[in-house]
C-alpha positions as a Python dict, from the first residue, in 0.01 Angstrom:
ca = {
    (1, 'X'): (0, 0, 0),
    (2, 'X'): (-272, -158, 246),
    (3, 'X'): (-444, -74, 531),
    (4, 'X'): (-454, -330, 843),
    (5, 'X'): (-748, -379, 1032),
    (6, 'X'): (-703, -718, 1331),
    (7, 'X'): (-1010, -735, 1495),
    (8, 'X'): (-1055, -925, 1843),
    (9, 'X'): (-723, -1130, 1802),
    (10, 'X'): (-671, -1369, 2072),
    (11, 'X'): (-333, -1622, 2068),
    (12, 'X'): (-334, -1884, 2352),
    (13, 'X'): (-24, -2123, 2366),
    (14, 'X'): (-147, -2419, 2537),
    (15, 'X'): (-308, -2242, 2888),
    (16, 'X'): (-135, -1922, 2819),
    (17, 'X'): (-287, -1647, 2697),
    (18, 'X'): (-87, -1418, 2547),
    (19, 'X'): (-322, -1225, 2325),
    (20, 'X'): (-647, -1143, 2500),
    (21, 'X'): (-880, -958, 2263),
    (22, 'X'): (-678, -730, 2054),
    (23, 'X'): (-842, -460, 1829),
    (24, 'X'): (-581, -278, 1596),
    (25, 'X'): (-588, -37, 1267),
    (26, 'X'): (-334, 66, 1097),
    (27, 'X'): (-404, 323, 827),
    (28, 'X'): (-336, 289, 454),
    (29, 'X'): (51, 398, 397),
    (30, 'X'): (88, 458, 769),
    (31, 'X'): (387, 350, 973),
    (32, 'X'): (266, 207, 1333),
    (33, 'X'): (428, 100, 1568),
    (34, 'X'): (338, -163, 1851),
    (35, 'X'): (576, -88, 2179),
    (36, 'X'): (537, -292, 2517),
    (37, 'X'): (744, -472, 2766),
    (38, 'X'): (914, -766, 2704),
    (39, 'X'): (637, -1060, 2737),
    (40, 'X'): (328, -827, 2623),
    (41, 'X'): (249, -1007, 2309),
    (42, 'X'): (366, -719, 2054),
    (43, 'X'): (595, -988, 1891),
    (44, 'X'): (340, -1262, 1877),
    (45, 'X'): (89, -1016, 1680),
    (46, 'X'): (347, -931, 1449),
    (47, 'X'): (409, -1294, 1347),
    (48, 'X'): (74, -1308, 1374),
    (49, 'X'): (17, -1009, 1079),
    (50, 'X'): (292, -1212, 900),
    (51, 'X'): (128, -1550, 905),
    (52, 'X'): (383, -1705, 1104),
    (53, 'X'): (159, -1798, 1354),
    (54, 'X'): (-228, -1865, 1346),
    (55, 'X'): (-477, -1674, 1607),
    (56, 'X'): (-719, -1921, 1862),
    (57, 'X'): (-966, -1603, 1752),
    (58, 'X'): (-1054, -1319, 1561),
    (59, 'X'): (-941, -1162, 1203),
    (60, 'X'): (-730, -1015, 1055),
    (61, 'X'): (-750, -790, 737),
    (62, 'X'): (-551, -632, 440),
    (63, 'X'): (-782, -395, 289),
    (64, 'X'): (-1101, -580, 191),
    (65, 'X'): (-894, -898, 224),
    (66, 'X'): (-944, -1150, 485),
    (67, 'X'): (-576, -1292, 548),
    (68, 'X'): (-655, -1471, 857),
    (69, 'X'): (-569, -1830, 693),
    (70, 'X'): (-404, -1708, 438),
    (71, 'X'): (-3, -1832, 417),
    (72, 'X'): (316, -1591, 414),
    (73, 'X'): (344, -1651, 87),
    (74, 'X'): (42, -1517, -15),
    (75, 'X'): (-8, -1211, 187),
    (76, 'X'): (234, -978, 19),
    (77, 'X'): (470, -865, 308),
    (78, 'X'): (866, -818, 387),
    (79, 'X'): (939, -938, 687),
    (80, 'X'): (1313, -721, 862),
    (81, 'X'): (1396, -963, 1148),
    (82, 'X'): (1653, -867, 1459),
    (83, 'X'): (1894, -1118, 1368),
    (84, 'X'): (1953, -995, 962),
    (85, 'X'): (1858, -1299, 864),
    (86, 'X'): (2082, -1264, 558),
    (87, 'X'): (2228, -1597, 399),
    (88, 'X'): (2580, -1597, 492),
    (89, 'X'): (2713, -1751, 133),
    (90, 'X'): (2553, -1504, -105),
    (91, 'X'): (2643, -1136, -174),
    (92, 'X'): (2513, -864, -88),
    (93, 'X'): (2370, -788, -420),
    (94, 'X'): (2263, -1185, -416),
    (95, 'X'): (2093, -1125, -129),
    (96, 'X'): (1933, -816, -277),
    (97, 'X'): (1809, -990, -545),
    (98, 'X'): (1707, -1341, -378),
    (99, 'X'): (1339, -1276, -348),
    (100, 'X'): (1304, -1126, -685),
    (101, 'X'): (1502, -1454, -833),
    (102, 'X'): (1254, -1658, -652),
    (103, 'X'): (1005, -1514, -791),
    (104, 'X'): (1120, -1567, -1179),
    (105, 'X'): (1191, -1210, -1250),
    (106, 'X'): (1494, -1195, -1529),
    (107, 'X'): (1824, -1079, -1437),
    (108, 'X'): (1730, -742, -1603),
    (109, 'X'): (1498, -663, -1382),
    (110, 'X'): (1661, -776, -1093),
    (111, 'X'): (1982, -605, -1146),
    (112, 'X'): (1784, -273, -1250),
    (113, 'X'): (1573, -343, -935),
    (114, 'X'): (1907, -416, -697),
    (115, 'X'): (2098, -104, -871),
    (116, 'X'): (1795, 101, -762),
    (117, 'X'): (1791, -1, -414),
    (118, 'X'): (2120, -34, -352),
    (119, 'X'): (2202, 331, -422),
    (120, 'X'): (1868, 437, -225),
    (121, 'X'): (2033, 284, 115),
    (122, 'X'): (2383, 337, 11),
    (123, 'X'): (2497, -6, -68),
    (124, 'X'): (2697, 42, -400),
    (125, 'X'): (3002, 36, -324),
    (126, 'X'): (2932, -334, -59),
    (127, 'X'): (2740, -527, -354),
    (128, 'X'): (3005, -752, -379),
    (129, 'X'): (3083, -792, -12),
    (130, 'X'): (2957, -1108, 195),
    (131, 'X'): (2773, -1047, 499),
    (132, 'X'): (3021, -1157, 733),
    (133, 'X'): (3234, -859, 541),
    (134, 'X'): (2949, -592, 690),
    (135, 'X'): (2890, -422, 1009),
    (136, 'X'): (2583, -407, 1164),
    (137, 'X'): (2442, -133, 1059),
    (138, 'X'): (2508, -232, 733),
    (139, 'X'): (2404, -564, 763),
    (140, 'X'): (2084, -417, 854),
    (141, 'X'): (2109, -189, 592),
    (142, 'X'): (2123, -499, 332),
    (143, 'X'): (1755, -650, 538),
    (144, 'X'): (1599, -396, 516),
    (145, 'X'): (1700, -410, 159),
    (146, 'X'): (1604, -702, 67),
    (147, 'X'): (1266, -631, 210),
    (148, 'X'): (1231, -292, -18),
    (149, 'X'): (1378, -484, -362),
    (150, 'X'): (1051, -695, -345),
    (151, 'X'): (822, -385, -340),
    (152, 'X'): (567, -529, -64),
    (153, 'X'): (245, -391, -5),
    (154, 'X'): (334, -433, 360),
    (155, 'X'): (679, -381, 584),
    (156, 'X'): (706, -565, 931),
    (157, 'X'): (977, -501, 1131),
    (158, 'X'): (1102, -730, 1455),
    (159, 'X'): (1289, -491, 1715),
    (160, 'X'): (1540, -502, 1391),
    (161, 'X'): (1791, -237, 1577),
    (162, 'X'): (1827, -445, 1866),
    (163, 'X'): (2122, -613, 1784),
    (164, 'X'): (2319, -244, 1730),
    (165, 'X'): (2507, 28, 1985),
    (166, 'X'): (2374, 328, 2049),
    (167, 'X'): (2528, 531, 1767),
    (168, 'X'): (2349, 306, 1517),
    (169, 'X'): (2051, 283, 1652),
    (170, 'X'): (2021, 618, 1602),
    (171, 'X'): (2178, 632, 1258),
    (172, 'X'): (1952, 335, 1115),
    (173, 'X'): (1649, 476, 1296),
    (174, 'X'): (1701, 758, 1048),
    (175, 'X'): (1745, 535, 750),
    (176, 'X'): (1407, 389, 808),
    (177, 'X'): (1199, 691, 860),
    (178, 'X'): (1358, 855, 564),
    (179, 'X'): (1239, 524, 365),
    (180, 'X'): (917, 504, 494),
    (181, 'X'): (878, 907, 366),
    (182, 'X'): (997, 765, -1),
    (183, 'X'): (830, 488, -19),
    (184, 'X'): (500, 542, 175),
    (185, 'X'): (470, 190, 196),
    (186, 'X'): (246, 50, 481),
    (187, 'X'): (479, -41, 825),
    (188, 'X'): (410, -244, 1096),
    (189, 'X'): (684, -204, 1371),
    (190, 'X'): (799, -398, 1666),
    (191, 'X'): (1018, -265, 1992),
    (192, 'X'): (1006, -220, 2352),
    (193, 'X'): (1198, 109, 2280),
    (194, 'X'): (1014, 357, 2367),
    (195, 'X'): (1239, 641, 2189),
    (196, 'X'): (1180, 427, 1846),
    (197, 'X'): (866, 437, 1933),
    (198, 'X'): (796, 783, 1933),
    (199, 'X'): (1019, 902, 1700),
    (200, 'X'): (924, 638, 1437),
    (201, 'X'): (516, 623, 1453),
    (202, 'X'): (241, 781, 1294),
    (203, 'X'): (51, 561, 1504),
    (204, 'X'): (184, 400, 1830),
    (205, 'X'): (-23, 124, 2001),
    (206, 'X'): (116, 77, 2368),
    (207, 'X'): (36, -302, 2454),
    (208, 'X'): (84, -462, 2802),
    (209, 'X'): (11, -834, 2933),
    (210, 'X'): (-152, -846, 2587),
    (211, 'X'): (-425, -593, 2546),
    (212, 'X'): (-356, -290, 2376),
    (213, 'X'): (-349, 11, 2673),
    (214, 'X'): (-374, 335, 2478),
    (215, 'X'): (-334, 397, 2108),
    (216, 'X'): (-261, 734, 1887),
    (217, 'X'): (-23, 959, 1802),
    (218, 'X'): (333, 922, 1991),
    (219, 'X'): (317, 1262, 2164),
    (220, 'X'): (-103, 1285, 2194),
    (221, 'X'): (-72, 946, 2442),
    (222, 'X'): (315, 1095, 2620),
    (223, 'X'): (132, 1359, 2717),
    (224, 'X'): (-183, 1234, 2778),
    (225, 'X'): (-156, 884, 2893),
    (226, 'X'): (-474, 654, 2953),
    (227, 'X'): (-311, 427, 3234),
    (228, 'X'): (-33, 456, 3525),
    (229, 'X'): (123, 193, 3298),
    (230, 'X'): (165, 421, 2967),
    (231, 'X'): (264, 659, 3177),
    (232, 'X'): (528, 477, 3345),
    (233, 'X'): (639, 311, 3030),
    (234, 'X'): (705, 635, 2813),
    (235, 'X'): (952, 930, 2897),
    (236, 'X'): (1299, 856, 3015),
    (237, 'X'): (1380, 938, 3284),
    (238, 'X'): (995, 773, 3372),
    (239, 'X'): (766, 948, 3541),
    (240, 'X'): (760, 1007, 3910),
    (241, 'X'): (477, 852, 4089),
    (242, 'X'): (380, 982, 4443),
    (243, 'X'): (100, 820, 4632),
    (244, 'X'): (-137, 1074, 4807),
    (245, 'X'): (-516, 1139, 4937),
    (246, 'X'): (-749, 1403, 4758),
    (247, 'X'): (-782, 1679, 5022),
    (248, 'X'): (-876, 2042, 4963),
    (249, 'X'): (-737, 2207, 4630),
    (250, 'X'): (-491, 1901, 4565),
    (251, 'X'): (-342, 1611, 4665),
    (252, 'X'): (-203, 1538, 5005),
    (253, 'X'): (136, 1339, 5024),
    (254, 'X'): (245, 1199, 5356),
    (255, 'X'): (417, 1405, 5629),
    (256, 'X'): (99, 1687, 5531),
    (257, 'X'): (326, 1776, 5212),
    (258, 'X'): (48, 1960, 4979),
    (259, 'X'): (47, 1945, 4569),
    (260, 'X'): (-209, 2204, 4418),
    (261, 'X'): (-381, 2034, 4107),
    (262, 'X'): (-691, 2190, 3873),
    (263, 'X'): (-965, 2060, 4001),
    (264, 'X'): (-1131, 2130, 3672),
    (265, 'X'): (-880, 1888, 3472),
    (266, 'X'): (-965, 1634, 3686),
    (267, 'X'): (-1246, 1434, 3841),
    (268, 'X'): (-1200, 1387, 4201),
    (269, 'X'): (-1378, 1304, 4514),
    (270, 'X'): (-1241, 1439, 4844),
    (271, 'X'): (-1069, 1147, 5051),
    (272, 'X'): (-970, 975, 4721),
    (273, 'X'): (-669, 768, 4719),
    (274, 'X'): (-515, 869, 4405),
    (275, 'X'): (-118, 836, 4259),
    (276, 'X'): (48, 1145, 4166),
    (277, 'X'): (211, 1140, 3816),
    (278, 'X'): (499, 1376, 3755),
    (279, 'X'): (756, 1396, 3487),
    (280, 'X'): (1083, 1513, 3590),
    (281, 'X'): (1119, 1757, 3312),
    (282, 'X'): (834, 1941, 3470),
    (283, 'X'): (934, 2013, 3793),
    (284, 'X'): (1151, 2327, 3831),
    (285, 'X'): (1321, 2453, 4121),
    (286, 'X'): (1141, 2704, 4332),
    (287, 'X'): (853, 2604, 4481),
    (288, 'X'): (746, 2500, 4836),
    (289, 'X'): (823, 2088, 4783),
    (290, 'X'): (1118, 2025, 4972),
    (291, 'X'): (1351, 1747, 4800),
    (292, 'X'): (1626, 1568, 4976),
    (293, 'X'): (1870, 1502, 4734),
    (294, 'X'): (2053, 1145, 4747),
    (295, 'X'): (2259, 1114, 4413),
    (296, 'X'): (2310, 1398, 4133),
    (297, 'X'): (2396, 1289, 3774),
    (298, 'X'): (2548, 1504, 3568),
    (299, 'X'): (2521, 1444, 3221),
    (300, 'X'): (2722, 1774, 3095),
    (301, 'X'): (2364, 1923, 2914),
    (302, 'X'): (2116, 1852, 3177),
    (303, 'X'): (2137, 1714, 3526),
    (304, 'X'): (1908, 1432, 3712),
    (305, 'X'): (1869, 1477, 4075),
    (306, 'X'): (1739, 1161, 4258),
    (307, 'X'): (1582, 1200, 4629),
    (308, 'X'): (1327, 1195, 4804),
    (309, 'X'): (951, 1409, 4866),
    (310, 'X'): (774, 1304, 5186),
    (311, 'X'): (912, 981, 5199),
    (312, 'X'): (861, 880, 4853),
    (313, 'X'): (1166, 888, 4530),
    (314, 'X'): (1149, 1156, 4305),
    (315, 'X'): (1362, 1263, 4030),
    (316, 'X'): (1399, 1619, 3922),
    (317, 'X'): (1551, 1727, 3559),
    (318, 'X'): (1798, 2029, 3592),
    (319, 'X'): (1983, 2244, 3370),
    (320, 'X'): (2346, 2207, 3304),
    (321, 'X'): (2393, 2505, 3547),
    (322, 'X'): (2247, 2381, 3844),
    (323, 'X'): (2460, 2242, 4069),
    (324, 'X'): (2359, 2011, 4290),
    (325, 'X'): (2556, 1720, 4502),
    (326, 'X'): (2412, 1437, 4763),
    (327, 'X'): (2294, 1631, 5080),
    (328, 'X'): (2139, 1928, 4943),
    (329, 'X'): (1775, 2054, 4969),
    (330, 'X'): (1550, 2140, 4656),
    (331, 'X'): (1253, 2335, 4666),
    (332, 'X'): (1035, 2293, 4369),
    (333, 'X'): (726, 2327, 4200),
    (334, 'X'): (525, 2092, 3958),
    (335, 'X'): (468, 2270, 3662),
    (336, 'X'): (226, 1985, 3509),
    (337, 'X'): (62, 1657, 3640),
    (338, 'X'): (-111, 1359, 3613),
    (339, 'X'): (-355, 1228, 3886),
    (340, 'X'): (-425, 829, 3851),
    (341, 'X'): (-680, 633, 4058),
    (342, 'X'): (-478, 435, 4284),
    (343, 'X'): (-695, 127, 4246),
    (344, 'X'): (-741, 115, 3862),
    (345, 'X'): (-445, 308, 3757),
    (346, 'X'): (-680, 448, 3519),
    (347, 'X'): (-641, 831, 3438),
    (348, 'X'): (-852, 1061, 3632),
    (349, 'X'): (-835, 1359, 3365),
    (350, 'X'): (-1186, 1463, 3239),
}
């Protein structure tokens, strides 16, 4: 195992900057994840990590090691890619034991070694299978596999569930942080999915237009998050955002609509411009907001009801029981929110 520390990293491709001063540290035997919008960089810093690609500035370290110009050969990590990357005319136990041939182990060791992983991710009974013989999942399965057989100090994986439906997303998702508990191995992990995200880190670093937002533990930045943007990004359905003036004891929508807000969780000045943040898990019906509803969704446990407060769209999370259809009139209350300067986007919690 092996802590990460990149300091300062900076990638430019020709006039492009796509790295701008990144600071990230991953613990020793940690699994982190980096999460972002398509085009934030989070890719480029894990090829980066890998020594697929070499930074314009800054370091990058593997416990007292400087890596920075090191090779891939020579840094010790398993790369899991999105595409399997699996070589179509081996085996699956071939392709098991590839790296560990490579290497000049003996065929002891490497059947011993394939035997052993191959019955920790369920394999056994596909060892001699080709890979165009597999699903998916178990394609994935076999990567991941491969990566493991090698005993790394350091896992990187590429958005490697991409490629797979819903069902085994969730199903692999599993797989890995039931490995990462067995083998404690130091991970480094791509997606712009933020439920892998939070399910799957120890430590999540949210990156956008490449800087690094907010970092810490998944549920310690959903809950409080540093930026409009992290709290836009995380929580499906995504956060409401209503634009409004400090006035009084809250905020002050148009059409005079009123939202009370804690003055002491916040710091405010009177005649701010601020953005309202509201998830719609925490609004619940029975207040004084009035919400014209435009479309319901039922969804058999829970129900989303899309319309509209003072002008601006809102959705509002329901249980299965409450019925609601295009037309109708909520009343609700906002149990929790989040108060954003309108100019910086910043968080205005104290």
């Amino acid at each position: 195992m092996v802590a990460v520390a990149i300091t300062g990293i900076t990638k430019h491709f020709g006039e492009t900057v796509v790295l701008d001063g990144v600071d990230v540290e991953v613990p020793d035997g940690s699994f982190a994840v980096l999460v972002g919008p398509s085009g934030c960089g989070k890719s480029t810093l894990l090829r980066l990590i890998a020594g697929l690609e070499r930074p314009t500035r800054g370091s990058i370290r593997f416990g007292d090691r400087d890596v920075t110009a090191l090779a891939p050969r020579d840094r010790d990590v398993a790369m899991v890619f999105q595409s399997y990357a699996l070589y179509p005319h081996l085996t699956v136990r071939e392709n098991l034991g590839f790296g560990l041939k490579l290497r000049g182990q003996n065929k002891r060791a490497i059947a011993d070694r394939v035997d052993e992983v191959s019955k920790m991710l369920g394999l056994t009974r596909l060892l001699d299978r080709m890979p165009r013989q597999l699903s998916g999942g178990q394609r994935q399965r076999v990567a991941m596999g491969r990566a493991i057989a090698r005993r790394p100090a350091l896992f990187l994986f590429d958005e490697p569930l991409s490629n797979l439906d819903a069902a085994l997303r969730s199903q692999v998702r599993v797989d890995i942080k039931k490995l990462h508990g067995e083998l404690g191995t130091t991970s480094v992990y791509v997606t712009h999915d933020q439920v892998e995200a939070m399910t799957l880190a120890d430590v999540m670093f949210v990156l956008n237009e490449g800087k690094v937002e907010q970092r810490g533990a998944p549920l310690d930045v959903y809950d409080a998050p540093a930026t409009r943007f992290v709290a836009g990004f995380l929580g499906s359905p995504a956060m409401n955002f209503l634009d409004g003036r400090v006035e009084g004891a809250g905020v002050t929508l148009a059409d005079g609509v009123a939202v009370a807000v804690d003055r002491e969780r916040f710091e405010l000045i009177d005649g701010q411009e601020v953005t309202l943040g509201i998830r719609p898990h925490d609004l619940v019906v029975g207040g004084e907001l009035p919400v014209d509803v435009t479309v319901a969704e039922a969804l058999g446990g829970e129900t989303y009801a899309h319309g509209t407060l003072a002008g601006q769209s809102l959705v509002v999370r329901l249980e299965a029981d409450q019925r609601v259809r295009a037309g109708d009139r909520l009343s609700v209350a906002a149990s929790n929110v989040h108060l954003f300067d309108r100019a910086s986007g910043r968080s205005m919690r104290c």
